[in-house]
C-alpha positions in Angstrom: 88.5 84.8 61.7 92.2 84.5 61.8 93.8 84.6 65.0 97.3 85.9 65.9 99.8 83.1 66.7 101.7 83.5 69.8 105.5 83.1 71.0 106.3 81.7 74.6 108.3 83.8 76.3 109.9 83.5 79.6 110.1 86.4 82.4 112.8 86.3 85.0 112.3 87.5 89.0 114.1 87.7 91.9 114.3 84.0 93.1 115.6 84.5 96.8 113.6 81.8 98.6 113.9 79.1 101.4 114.3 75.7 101.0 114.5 74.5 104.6 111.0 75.3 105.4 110.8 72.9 108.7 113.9 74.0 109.9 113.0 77.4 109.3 109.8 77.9 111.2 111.1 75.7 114.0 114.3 78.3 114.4 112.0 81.3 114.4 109.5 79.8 116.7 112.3 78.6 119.3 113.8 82.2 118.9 110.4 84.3 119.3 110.9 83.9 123.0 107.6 82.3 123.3 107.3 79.5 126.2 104.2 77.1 126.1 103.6 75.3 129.4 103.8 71.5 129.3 100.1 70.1 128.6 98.5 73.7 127.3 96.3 73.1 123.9 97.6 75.4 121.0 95.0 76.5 118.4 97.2 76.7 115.0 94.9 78.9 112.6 95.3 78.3 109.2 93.2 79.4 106.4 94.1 81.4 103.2 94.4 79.1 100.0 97.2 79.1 97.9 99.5 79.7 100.3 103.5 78.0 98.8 103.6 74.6 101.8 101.1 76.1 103.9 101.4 72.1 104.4 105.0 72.1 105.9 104.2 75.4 107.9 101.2 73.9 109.5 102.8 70.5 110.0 106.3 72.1 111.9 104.6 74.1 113.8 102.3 71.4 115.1 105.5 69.5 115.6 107.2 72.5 117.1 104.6 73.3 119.6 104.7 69.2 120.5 108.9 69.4 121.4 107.7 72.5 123.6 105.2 70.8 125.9 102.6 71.6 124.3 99.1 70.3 122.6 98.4 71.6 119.5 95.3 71.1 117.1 94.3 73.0 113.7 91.5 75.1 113.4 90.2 76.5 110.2 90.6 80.5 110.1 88.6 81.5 106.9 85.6 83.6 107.0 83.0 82.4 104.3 84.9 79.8 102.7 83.6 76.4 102.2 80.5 76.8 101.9 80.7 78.6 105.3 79.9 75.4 106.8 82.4 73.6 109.9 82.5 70.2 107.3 83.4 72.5 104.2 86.1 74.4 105.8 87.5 71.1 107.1 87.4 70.2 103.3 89.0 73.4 102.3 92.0 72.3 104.7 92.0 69.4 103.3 92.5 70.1 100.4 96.0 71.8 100.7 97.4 68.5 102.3 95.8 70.1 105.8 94.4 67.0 107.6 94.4 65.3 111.3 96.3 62.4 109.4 99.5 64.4 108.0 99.2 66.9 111.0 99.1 64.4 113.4 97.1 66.7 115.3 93.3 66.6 115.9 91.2 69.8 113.8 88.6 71.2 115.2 86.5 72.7 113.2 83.1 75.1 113.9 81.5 78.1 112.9 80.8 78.9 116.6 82.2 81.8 117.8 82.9 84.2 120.7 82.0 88.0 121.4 85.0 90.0 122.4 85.5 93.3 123.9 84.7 95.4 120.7 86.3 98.6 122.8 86.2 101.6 120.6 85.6 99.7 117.0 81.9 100.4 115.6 81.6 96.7 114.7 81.2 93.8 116.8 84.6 91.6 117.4 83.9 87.6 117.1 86.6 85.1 117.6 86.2 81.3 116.7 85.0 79.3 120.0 87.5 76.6 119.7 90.5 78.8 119.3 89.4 81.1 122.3 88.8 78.1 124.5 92.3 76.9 124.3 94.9 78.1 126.0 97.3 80.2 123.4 96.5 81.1 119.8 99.3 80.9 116.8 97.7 82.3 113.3 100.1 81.6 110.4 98.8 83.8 106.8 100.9 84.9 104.0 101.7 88.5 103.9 100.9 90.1 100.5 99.0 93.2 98.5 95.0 92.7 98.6 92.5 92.3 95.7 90.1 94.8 97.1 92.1 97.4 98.8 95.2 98.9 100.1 96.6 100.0 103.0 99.6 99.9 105.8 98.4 96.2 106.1 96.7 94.4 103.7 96.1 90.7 103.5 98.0 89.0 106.0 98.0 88.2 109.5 95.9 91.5 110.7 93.2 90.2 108.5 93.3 86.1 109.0 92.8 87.1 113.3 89.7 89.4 111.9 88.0 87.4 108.5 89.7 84.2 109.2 89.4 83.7 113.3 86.4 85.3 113.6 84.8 83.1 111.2 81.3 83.5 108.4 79.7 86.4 111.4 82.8 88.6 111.7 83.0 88.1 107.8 79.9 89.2 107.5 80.0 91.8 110.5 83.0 93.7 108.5 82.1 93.5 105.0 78.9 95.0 105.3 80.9 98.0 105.7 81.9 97.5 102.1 86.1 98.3 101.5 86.4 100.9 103.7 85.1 98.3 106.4 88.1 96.4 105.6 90.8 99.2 104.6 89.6 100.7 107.7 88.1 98.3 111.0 90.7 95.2 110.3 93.1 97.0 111.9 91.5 98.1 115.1 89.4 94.9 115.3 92.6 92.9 114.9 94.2 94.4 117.4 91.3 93.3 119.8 91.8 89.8 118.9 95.6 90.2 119.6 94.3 91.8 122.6 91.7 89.4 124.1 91.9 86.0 122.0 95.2 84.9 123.6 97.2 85.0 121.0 100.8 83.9 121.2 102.0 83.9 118.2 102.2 85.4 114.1 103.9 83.4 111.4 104.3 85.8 108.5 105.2 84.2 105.0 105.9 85.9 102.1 106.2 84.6 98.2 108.5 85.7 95.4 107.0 86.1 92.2 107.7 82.6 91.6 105.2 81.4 94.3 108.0 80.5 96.5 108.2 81.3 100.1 110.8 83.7 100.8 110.5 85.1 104.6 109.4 83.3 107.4 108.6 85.3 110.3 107.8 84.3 113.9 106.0 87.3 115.8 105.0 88.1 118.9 101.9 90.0 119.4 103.6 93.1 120.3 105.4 92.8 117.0 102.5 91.4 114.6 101.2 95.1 113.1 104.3 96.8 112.4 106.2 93.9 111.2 103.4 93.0 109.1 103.9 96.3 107.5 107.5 96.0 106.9 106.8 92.7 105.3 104.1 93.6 103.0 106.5 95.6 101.2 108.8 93.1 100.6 105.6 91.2 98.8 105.4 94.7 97.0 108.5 94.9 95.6 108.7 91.2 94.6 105.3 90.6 93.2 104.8 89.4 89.6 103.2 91.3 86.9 102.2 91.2 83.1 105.2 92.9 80.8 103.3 95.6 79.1 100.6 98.3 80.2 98.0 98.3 77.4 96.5 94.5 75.5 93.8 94.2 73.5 92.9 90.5 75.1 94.1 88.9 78.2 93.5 85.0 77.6 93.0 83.0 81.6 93.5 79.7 81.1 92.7 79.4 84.9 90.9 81.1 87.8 90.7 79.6 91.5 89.9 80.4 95.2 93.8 78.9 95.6 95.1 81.0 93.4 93.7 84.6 94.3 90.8 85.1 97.1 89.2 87.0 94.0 89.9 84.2 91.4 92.0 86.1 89.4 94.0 88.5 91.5 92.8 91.7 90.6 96.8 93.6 90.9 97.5 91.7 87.8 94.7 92.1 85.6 93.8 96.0 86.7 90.3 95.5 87.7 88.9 95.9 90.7 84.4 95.6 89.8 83.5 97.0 93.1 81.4 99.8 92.9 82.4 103.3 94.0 85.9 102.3 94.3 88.5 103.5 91.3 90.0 101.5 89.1 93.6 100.6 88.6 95.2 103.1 86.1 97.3 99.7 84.9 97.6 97.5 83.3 94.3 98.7 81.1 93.3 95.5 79.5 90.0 95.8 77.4 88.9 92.1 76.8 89.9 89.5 79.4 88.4 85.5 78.6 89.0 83.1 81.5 89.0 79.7 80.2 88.8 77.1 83.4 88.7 76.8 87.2 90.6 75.4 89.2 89.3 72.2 90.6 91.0 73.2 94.1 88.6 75.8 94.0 85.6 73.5 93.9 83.5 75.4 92.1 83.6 78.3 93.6 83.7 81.1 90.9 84.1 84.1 93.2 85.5 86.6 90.2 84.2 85.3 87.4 82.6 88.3 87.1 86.1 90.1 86.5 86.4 88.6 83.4 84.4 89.7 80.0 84.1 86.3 78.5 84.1 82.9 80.0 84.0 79.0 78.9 81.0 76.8 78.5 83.2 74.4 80.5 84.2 76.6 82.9 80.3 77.5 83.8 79.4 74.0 84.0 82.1 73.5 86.8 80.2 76.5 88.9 78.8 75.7 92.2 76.3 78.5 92.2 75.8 78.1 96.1 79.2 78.4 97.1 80.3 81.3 94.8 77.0 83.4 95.6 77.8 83.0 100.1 81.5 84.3 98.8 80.2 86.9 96.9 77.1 88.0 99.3 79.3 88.2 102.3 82.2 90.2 100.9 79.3 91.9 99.0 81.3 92.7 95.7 78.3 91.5 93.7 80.2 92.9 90.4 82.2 90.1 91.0 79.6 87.1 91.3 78.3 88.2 87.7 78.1 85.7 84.8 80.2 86.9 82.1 79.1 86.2 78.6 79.3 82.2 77.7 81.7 80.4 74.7 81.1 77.3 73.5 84.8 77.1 73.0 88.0 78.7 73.3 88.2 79.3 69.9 84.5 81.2 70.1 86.0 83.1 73.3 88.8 84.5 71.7 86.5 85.5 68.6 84.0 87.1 70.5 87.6 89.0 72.7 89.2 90.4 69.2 85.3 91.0 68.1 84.5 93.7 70.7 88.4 95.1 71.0 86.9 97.9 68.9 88.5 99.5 65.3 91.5 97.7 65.9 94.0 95.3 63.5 93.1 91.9 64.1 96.6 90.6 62.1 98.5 93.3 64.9 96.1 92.5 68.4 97.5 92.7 71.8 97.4 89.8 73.1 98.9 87.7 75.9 97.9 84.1 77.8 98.5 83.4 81.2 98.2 79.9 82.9 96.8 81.8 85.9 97.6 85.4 87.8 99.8 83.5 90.0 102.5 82.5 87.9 103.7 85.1 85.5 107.1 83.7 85.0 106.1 82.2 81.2 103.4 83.3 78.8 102.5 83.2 75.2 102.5 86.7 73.2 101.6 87.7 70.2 104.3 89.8 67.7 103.1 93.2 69.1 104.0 92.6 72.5 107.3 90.5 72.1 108.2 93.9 69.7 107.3 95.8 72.9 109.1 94.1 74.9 112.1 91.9 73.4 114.7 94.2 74.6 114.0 94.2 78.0 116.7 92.3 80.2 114.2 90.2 82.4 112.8 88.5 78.9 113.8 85.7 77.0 112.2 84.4 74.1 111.8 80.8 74.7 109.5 79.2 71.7 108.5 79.7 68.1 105.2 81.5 66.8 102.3 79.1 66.7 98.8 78.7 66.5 97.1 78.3 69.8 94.2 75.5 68.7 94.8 71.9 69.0 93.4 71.8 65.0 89.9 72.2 66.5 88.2 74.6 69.0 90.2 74.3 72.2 93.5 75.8 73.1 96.3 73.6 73.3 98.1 72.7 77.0 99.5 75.8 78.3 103.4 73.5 78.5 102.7 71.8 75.3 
């Protein structure tokens, strides 16, 4: 078979973002009006991955709290996550530069946790033991649009005091409700947690398209819900996306926990695989191959099951056990589903254009992404660029060429 060449093309966003990230979160922090008593211990919870210098969040506020009297340690705020085991979600940390060595600041990490006051909620409220037993609570998430539903608040600080704080059995206690557990219960179970789990604090980030932090945003409980709100639609309005509506085959060349809770965020590629929920009405995308994981990710293939076609390589990287807890506990099993298996890219993309239906091969649709988290360059085959070559946010930075090393695999996504 004789696959389309591809052009690279570039996509320009709104680049407002912040470059003094320390000096940033120290100002808002020092201007939130918050006082810490000399000696108190300060539970920072951090969790979500991918999250632009999560690292230099974590570390000045550690170093923040220190100048204001206080004892801060790290606990990890992530529901099901590494394995949902204390050691793994220490790992996880770890693994975005989150350790007691560059934090100077002990982490405490359990899957014990406390029952709250659930007051009028139909679920139970759990809040991690560590975090409740000290004496203030500062939760620091990104704000941005969710993978599995929306509403006035999404992902973001509502959710990490509700999945993330009250660890694997508030995970679990919530998502048995399916998405309207989520849509509907984080926000009235957060506001428990804001309401019992001493919490002092919100530090609300949010990313430009370019995966760059853009708004930093120090908030007092009273604040954290309708703030959040207001800041979720900045994400909105600045989020990536793919150029066109309609593609025959959308080639992955990476999924990953860090880059999308789902693996590949589900905004971008307009699938959702959760049953009795409706589908995005775009983009409508009819073959999507994801290629590799991410080895942040660590095998965790939550989302694989988004995707029609997959890699030999990519399934050999799968930690079964991890990705099946994800899946289970969020209970989107459409998601944990083993697409069909290429040997090779080459076989992946021939199997894509195979089952695209009574289309022209020569004149596919066809884009490849290095991931649904940075949409700022691409390859394209003629049909889009022709689609899209006028438009004042794209510039045509390559030449046509075939996407194979001169064997089966695809060449490097910058080569």
């Amino acid at each position: 078979m004789v696959i389309p060449e591809l052009i690279k093309i570039r996509q320009r966003f709104n680049d407002k973002h912040i470059t003094d990230i320390e000096g940033t979160v120290r100002n808002e922090i020092k201007s939130s009006g918050i006082s810490i008593g000399k000696g108190k211990s300060i539970a920072i919870a951090v969790g979500s991955r991918g999250i632009a210098n999560i690292d230099r969040v974590a570390k000045a506020t550690v170093d923040t709290v220190k100048e204001m009297g206080g004892n801060p340690f790290i606990v990890p705020a992530m529901g099901s996550h590494g394995g949902a085991t204390a050691e793994g979600q220490k790992e996880v940390l770890a693994g975005y530069g989150i350790t007691e060595e560059t934090m100077d600041a002990p982490i405490k990490s359990s899957m014990q946790v406390v029952e709250l006051p659930q007051g009028d909620q139909p679920n139970k409220v759990y809040m991690d033991k560590y975090a409740y037993e000290s004496d203030g609570v500062i939760i620091i998430n990104r704000i941005k649009v969710h993978t599995d539903f929306h509403g006035p608040t999404e992902s973001g600080l509502m959710k990490i005091c509700v999945i993330g704080l009250g660890k694997h059995k508030q995970a679990l206690e919530i998502h048995r409700y399916g998405v309207p557990g989520l849509k509907n219960l984080i926000p009235g179970t957060a506001r428990q947690v804001i309401k019992h789990g001493k919490i002092i604090l919100g530090i609300g980030l949010v990313e430009n398209a370019y995966d760059k932090t853009m708004e930093i945003r120090a908030l007092k409980p009273s604040e954290i819900e309708q703030e959040e709100m207001k800041l979720l639609e900045i994400n909105r309005r600045n989020m990536p996306k793919l150029p066109v509506d309609k593609l025959d085959v959308l080639i992955v060349d990476e999924m990953g926990k860090n880059v999308s809770g789902s693996g590949m965020d589900t905004n971008i590629i307009g699938r959702m695989k959760i049953i009795n929920e409706k589908e995005p009405e775009s983009p409508r995308i009819t073959n999507i191959i994801t290629i590799g994981i991410t080895e942040e990710s660590h095998g965790n293939a939550a989302g694989m099951g988004l995707a029609d076609f997959i890699t030999k390589k990519l399934f050999q990287k799968v930690d079964l056990k991890a990705t099946y807890e994800n899946i289970v506990t969020s209970t989107f099993n459409e998601r944990g589903k083993i697409p069909i298996i290429a040997e090779t890219d080459r076989q992946a993309v021939e199997f894509a254009l195979r089952t695209c239906g009574p289309i022209d091969i020569e004149n596919a649709r066809i884009i490849r992404i290095k991931n649904t988290l940075h949409l700022s360059e691409m390859y394209v085959s003629k049909a889009v660029l022709e689609e899209i070559r006028d438009k004042e946010n794209i510039e045509v930075i390559g030449e046509y060429r075939d996407m194979f090393d001169g064997g089966n695999e695809l060449i490097g996504f910058n080569s």
